[in-house]
N, C-alpha and C positions, 0 to 999 in steps of 0.2 A: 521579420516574419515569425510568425508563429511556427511551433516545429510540426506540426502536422500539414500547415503551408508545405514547409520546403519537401518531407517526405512526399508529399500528394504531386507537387508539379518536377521534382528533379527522380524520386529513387520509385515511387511504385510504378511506374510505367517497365522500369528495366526486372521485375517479378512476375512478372503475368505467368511467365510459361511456371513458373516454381509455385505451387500451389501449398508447397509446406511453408511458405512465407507468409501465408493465411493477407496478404494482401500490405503489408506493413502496418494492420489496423489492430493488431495484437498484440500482448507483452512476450509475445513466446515464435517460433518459429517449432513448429509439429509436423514430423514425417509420421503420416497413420501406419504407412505399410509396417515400415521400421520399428514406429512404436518408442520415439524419439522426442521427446521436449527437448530444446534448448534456450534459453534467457541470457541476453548481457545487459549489463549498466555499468554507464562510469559515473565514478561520485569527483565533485571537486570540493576543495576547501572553500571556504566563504558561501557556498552555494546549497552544501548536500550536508557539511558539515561546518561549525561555526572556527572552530581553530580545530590541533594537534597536541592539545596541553595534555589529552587522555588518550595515544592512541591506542591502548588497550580497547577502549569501550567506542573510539569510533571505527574501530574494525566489525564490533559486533553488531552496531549499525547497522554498517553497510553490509555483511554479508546476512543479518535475518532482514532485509530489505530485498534484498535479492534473492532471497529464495522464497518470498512470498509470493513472485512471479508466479514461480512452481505451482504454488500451494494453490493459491485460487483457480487455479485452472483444472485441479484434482488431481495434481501430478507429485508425486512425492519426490524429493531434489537427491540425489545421490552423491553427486559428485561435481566439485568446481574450481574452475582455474583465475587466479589476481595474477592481474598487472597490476605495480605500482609502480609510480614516479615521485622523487625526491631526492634529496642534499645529502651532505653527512650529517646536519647535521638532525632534520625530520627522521632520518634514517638511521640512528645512532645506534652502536651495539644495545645501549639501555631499552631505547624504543621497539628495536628488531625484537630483543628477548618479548616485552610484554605484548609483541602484535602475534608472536608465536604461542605465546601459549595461553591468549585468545582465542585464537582459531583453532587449539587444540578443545580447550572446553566446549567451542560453540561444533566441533566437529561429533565430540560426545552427547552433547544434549540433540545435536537433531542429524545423526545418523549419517552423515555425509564425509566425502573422504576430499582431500586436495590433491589435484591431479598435475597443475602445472603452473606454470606462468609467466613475467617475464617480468624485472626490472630497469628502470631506466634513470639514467640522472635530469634530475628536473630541480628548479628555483621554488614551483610550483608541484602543489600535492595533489597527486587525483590515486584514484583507485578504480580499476574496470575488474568486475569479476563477469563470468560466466557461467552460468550454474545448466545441470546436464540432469535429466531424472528420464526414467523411462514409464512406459503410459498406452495403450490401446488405443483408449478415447480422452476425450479434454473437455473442456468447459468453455465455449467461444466465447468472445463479444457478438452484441446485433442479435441475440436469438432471443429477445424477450418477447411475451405475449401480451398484448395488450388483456388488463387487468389480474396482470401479474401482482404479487406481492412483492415488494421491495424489502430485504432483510440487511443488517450486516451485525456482524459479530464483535462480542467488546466492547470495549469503553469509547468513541472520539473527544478530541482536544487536550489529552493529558501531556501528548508530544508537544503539542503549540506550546503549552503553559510552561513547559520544560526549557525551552527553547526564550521564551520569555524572562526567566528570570536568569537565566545563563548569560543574554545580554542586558540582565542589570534594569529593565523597562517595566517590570515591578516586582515589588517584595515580599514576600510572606514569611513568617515561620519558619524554623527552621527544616520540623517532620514535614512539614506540606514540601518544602523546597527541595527536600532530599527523594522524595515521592517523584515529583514532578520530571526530576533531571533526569533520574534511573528510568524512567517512561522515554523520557525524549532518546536517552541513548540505547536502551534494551527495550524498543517495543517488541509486545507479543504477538509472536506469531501463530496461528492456528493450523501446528501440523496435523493435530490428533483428526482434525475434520477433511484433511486432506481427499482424500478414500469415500469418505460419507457424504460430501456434494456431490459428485455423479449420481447418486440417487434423487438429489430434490431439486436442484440446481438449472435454472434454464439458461441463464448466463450470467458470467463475474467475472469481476477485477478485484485487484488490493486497492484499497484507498492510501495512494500515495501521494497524488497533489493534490485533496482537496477531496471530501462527499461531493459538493455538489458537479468540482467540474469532473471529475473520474466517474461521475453516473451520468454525465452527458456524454463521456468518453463511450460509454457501455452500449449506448445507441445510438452512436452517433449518426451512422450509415439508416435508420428504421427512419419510418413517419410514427414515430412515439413521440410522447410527450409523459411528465412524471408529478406525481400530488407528493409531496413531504409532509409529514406532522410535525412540527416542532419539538412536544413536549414526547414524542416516542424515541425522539432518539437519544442513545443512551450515552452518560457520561456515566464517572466516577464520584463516589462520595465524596473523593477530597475536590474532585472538580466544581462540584456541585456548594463545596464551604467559599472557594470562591468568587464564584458566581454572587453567590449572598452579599460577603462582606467586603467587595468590593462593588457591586452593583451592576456588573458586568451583563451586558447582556447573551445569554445564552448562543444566539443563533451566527454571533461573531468568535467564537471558539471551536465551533463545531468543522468547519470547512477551511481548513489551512493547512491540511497534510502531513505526511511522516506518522500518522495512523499506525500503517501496515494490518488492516484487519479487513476483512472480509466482506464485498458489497455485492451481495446477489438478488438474482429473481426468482420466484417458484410460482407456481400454477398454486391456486386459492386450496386446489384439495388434498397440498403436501403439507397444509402446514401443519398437521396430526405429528407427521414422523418427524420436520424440522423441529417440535416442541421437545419432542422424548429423546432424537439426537441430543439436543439442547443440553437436558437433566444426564440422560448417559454421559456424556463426557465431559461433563461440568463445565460448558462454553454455552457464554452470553451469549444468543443469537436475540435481536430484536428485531419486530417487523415496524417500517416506519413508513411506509406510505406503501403508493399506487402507481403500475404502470397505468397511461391512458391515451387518448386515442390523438394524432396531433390538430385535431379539430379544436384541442382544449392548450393551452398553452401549458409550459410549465411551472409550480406555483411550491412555494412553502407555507403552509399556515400554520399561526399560530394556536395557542392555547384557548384564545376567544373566537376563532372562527376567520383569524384576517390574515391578508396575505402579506407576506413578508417580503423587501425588499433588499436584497442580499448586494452587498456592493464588491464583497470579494470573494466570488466564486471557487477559489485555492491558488495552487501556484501556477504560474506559467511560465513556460520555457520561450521566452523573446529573442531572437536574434535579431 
C-alpha cells in the first residue's frame, strides 16, 4: 500500500475531532490558537540516506530536511528533538563527536536549539527528529486557485546527480563531483524566505519526493489539474554541463527528490513582489507553469510545444 493508502483508511478517521492535525494531509500538525507548528520525520539507512561512512554530513541531511517542513509552511523552526538508533559501532565515540558538532554548526547557521531526545540500540540506523517553530498563520496544502502560478525556488536535480555518483552509476569530474555530493548531502534550504511567503503564497510544500509527485501531493484533495514548462524549470550550471555531455535528458533529473526547495502557488497579480522578494534576498524563485481547471488533464511540455511522458513521477513510500 501506498502510505497515503494506509494514513486515509487506518489513522485519519481516528483525527476528526483534532483539527490541528489539518486532516493527516500535511507536513506539519498547527494549533492556530497556540500558534504552534510541529513536524516529525524518520530517516532510514538505505532509504533516506545511502550509508554512514559521513555521519557528520548525513545528520545535516536530515535535520535541514526536516526543518524545510517548517520553512514552507512560513513557520520559522526553533527548536528540535532526535531520536537515534544504532550499534557501537555506527555510534562510536568517533562518530558521536562529529554528529555533535554537526548539529552544533547546523544549530548556528539556522537559529534553532536541541531540546531532547532519545537513544536506542539498534543493528539498524534510523533518525526521527521533531522540529517545533512557533507561527499565527501557515501555508496549507489544497488552497490553490485555479490559474494560479506555479513557482519553486533553486536549483532541482543537483541532489539526484549527487546521489548518482555516490553509487558509482556515473562519473564525472572531479569539481562537478565534489559539487554534486555537497548538494545531495547539504541541500539548501530557504530560511531567509520563510516570513516572506505568507505574503504571496497560496499554498506549499518542500519538494522532498519528487516536483512532480509533491505538486500532486499539493492538490491532491482539489478538482485541479497542473501545465509544467519544461525549459522554465530551473537547474544549475553544473547540472545543466551534464545534461550536455552526457545527453541526458533533462525532464529525467528534475523529479526524484531530496531537493528540499520550495514549491508554491500565487495569484498572477503577486508576481510583481515574488520578482523583487526574489532580487532582495538573492533567492531563485522560478515560475514554471499553471494551475488549471481539472476539465484539462495534467501535462508537462516541452520546449517545442509537446507533451511529455514522465515515467517516474519521484519517490514513493510502498509498503
Amino acid at each position: 500500500m501506498h502510505e497515503f493508502e494506509i494514513i486515509k483508511k487506518y489513522f485519519s478517521r481516528i483525527t476528526k475531532k483534532n483539527k490541528s492535525a489539518l486532516n493527516l494531509n500535511d507536513d506539519i500538525f498547527f494549533d492556530k490558537k497556540k500558534g504552534i507548528a510541529i513536524s516529525v520525520d524518520t530517516y532510514n539507512q538505505n532509504y533516506h540516506f545511502i550509508n554512514f561512512e559521513h555521519p557528520d554530513l548525513v545528520i545535516k541531511k536530515i535535520l535541514r530536511s526536516s526543518i524545510s517542513d517548517l520553512i514552507c509552511k512560513g513557520v520559522l523552526p526553533k527548536f528540535y528533538f532526535i531520536a537515534g538508533s544504532g550499534n557501537d559501532k555506527t555510534f562510536s565515540k568517533k562518530n558521536l563527536e562529529k554528529i555533535s558538532k554537526s548539529l552544533e554548526d547546523e544549530q548556528k547557521k539556522y537559529n534553532i536549539l536541541l531540546c531532547g531526545g532519545d537513544t536506542t540500540f539498534s543493528n539498524k540506523i534510523s533518525f526521527t527528529l521533531t522540529t517545533i517553530g512557533y507561527s499565527k498563520n501557515i501555508i496549507y496544502r489544497n488552497k490553490a486557485l485555479i490559474n494560479d502560478d506555479i513557482y519553486v525556488t533553486g536549483n532541482l536535480g543537483d541532489s539526484f546527480m549527487g546521489l548518482q555518483i555516490l553509487k558509482n552509476r556515473i562519473k564525472v569530474q572531479k569539481k562537478l563531483s565534489n559539487y554534486f555530493i555537497k548538494k545531495y548531502y547539504q541541500p539548501q534550504v530557504q530560511l531567509k524566505l520563510t516570513k516572506k511567503l505568507l505574503k504571496f503564497a497560496n499554498t506549499s510544500i518542500d519538494i522532498s519526493d519528487g516536483l512532480i509527485d509533491d505538486l500532486d501531493k499539493l492538490i491532491n484533495n482539489q478538482k485541479l489539474s497542473f501545465s509544467i514548462n519544461e525549459n522554465k524549470i530551473p537547474v544549475s550550471n553544473s547540472l545543466s554541463k551534464i545534461i550536455n555531455q552526457k545527453k541526458i535528458k533533462k525532464i529525467k533529473l528534475i523529479s526524484n527528490g531530496d531537493d528540499y526547495q520550495i514549491l508554491f502557488t500565487a495569484s498572477i497579480n503577486k508576481s510583481r513582489i515574488i520578482a523583487q522578494t526574489s532580487k532582495n534576498l538573492g533567492i531563485k524563485i522560478s515560475k514554471i507553469g499553471k494551475i488549471c481547471s481539472n476539465k484539462k488533464r495534467s501535462v508537462i511540455i516541452d520546449e517545442k510545444g509537446r507533451e511529455i511522458v514522465l515515467k517516474n513521477k519521484g519517490y514513493v513510500h510502498q509498503f
